[in-house]
VMD Tcl script that draws the C-alpha trace (Angstrom):
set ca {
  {73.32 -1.27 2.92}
  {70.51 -2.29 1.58}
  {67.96 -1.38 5.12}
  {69.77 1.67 4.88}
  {68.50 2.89 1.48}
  {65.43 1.47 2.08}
  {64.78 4.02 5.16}
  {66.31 6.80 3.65}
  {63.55 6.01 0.76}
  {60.51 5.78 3.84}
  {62.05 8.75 5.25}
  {62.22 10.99 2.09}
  {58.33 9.59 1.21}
  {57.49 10.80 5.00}
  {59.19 14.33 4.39}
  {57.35 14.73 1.06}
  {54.21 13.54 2.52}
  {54.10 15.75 5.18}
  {55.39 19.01 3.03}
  {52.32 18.39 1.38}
  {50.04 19.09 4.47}
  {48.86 22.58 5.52}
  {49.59 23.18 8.36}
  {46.38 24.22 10.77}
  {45.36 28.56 10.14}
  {47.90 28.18 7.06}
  {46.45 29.17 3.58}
  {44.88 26.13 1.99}
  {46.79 25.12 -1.68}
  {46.04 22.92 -4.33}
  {48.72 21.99 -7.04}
  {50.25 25.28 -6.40}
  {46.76 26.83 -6.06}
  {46.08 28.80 -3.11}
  {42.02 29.91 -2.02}
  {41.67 33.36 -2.94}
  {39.99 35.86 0.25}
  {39.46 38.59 0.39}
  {42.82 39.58 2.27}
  {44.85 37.76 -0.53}
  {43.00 38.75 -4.04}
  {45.22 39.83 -6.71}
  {42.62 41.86 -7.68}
  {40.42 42.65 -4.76}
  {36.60 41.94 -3.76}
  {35.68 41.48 -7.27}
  {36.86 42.23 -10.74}
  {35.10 45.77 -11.75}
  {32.28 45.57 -13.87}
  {32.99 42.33 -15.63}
  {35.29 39.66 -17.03}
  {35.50 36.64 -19.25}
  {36.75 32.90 -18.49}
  {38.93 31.46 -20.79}
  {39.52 27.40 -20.78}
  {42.96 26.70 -20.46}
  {42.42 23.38 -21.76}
  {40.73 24.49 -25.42}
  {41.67 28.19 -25.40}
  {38.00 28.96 -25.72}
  {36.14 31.81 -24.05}
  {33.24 30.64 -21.41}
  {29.61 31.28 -22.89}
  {26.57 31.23 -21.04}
  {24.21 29.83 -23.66}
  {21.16 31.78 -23.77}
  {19.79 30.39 -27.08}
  {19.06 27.06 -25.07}
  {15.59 26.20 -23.69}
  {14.44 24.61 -20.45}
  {16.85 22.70 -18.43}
  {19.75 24.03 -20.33}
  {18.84 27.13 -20.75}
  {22.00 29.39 -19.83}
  {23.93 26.45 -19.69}
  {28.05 27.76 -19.64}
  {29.91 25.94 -22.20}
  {34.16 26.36 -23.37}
  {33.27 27.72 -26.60}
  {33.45 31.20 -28.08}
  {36.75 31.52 -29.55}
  {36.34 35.55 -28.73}
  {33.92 37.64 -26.61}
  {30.77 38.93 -27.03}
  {27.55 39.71 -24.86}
  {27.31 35.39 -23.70}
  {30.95 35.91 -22.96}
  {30.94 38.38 -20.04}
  {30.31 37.69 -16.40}
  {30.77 39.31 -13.30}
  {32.84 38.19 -10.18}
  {32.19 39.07 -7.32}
  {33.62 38.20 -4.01}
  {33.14 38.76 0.19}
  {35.70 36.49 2.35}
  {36.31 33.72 0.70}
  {32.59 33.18 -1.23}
  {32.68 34.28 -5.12}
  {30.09 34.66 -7.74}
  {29.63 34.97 -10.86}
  {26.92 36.74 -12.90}
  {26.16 36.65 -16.49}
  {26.57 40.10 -17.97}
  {23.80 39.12 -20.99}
  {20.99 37.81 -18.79}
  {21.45 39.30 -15.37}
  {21.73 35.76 -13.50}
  {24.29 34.11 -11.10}
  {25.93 31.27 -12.22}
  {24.20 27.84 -10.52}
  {25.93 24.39 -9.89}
  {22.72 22.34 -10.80}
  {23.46 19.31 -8.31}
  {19.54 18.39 -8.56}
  {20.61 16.62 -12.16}
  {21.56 13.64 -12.96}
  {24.37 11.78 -14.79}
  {26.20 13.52 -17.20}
  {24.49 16.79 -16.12}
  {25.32 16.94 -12.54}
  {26.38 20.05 -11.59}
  {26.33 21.43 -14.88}
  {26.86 25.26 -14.48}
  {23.68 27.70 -15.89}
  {23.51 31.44 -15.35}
  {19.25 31.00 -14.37}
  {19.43 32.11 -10.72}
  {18.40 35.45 -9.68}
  {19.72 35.31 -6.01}
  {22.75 33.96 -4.87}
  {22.28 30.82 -2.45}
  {23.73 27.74 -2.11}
  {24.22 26.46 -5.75}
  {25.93 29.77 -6.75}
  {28.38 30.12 -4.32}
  {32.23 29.38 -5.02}
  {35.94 29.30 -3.92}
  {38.09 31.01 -6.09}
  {42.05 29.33 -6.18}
  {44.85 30.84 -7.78}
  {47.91 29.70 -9.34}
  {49.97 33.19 -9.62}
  {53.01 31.55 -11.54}
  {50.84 30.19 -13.97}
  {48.20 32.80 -13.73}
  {45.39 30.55 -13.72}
  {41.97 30.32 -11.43}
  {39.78 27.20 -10.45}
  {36.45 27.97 -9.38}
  {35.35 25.48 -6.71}
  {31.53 24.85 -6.15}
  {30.98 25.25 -2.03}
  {27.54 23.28 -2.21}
  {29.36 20.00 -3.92}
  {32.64 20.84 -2.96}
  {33.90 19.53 -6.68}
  {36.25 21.89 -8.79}
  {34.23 22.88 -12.41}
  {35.24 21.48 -15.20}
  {35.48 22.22 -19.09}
  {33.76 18.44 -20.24}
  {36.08 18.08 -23.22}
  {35.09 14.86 -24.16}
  {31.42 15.55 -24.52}
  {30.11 16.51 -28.18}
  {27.84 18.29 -30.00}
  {25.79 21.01 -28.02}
  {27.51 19.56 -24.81}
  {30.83 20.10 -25.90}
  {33.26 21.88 -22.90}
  {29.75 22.22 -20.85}
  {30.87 23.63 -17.28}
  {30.53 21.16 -14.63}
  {31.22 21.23 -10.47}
  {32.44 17.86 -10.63}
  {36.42 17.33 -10.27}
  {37.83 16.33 -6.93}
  {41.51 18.11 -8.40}
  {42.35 20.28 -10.52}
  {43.30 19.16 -13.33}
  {43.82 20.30 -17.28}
  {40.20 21.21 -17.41}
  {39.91 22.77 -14.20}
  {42.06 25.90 -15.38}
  {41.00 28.97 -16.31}
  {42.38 32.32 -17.35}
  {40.52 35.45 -16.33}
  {40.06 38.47 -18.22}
  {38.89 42.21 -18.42}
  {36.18 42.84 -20.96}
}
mol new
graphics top color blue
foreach p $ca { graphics top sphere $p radius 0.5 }
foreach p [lrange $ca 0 end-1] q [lrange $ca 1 end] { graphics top cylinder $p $q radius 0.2 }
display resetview
């Protein structure tokens, strides 16, 4: 009896295991997440005009911080508890490569991966062309009706950095390998 429940067990751990693999041309899912194309958007290429991130985590809306200077200058931060002009991006989309643009300064959104510790991959709206460091995937979780944005030069998921204080506090940062409670965002119309 007892080899018996012990391969039912491996058996049932083998059938789990491999209901969690997608299959080869299948569309790619994380915790119920699924990469947003364009052939699958709930909303299309891009949201018109522009749109704000809220933090699931905090409830906070997603500010690009223009008020900073130098190397956080435009740093994104979990923050604004509604939305203004720092508040308001744009997100845009072609296949499965998304960007977002800062409304208030005119700048994509950059995954600085050229910084070190604590500020690797901290998000800044400062670029004026989209490249490498500004390029995303978008997932969606349409139960829950949240987004993760994915950085496709680190391949991390960003992050609201809860546990930082002060001037850091809920900084954006490509730096998760899952998503987790500060991975998740809610998208908006402004």
């Amino acid at each position: 009896m007892r080899r018996l429940m012990i391969k039912i067990t491996l058996m049932v751990a083998a059938l789990a295991l491999l209901g969690s693999v997608t299959p080869a041309g299948a569309s790619v899912t994380t915790d119920r997440f699924r990469l947003v194309t364009e052939a699958n958007s709930p909303f299309g290429k891009g949201l018109a005009g522009c749109c704000t991130l809220v933090s699931d985590a905090n409830g906070m809306f997603v500010s690009a911080e223009l008020g900073y200077g130098g190397g956080d200058y435009g740093m994104l931060r979990a923050r604004a508890s509604a939305a203004d002009a720092w508040e308001k991006f744009a997100l845009n989309g072609v296949d499965t490569t998304w960007t977002l643009k800062s409304e208030a300064n005119g700048k994509y959104v950059s995954a600085e991966l050229g910084y070190g510790g604590g500020d690797y991959g901290m998000l800044r709206a400062r670029a004026d062309v989209a490249d490498a460091w500004e390029k995303y995937d978008l997932y969606y979780n349409e139960a829950q009706n949240l987004y993760a944005l994915k950085s496709q030069a680190n391949g991390k998921f960003v992050s609201a950095e809860l546990g930082y204080g002060g001037r850091d506090y809920a900084m954006l940062r490509a730096r998760a390998a899952d998503i987790g409670a500060w991975e998740k965002f809610r998208l908006g119309n402004s």
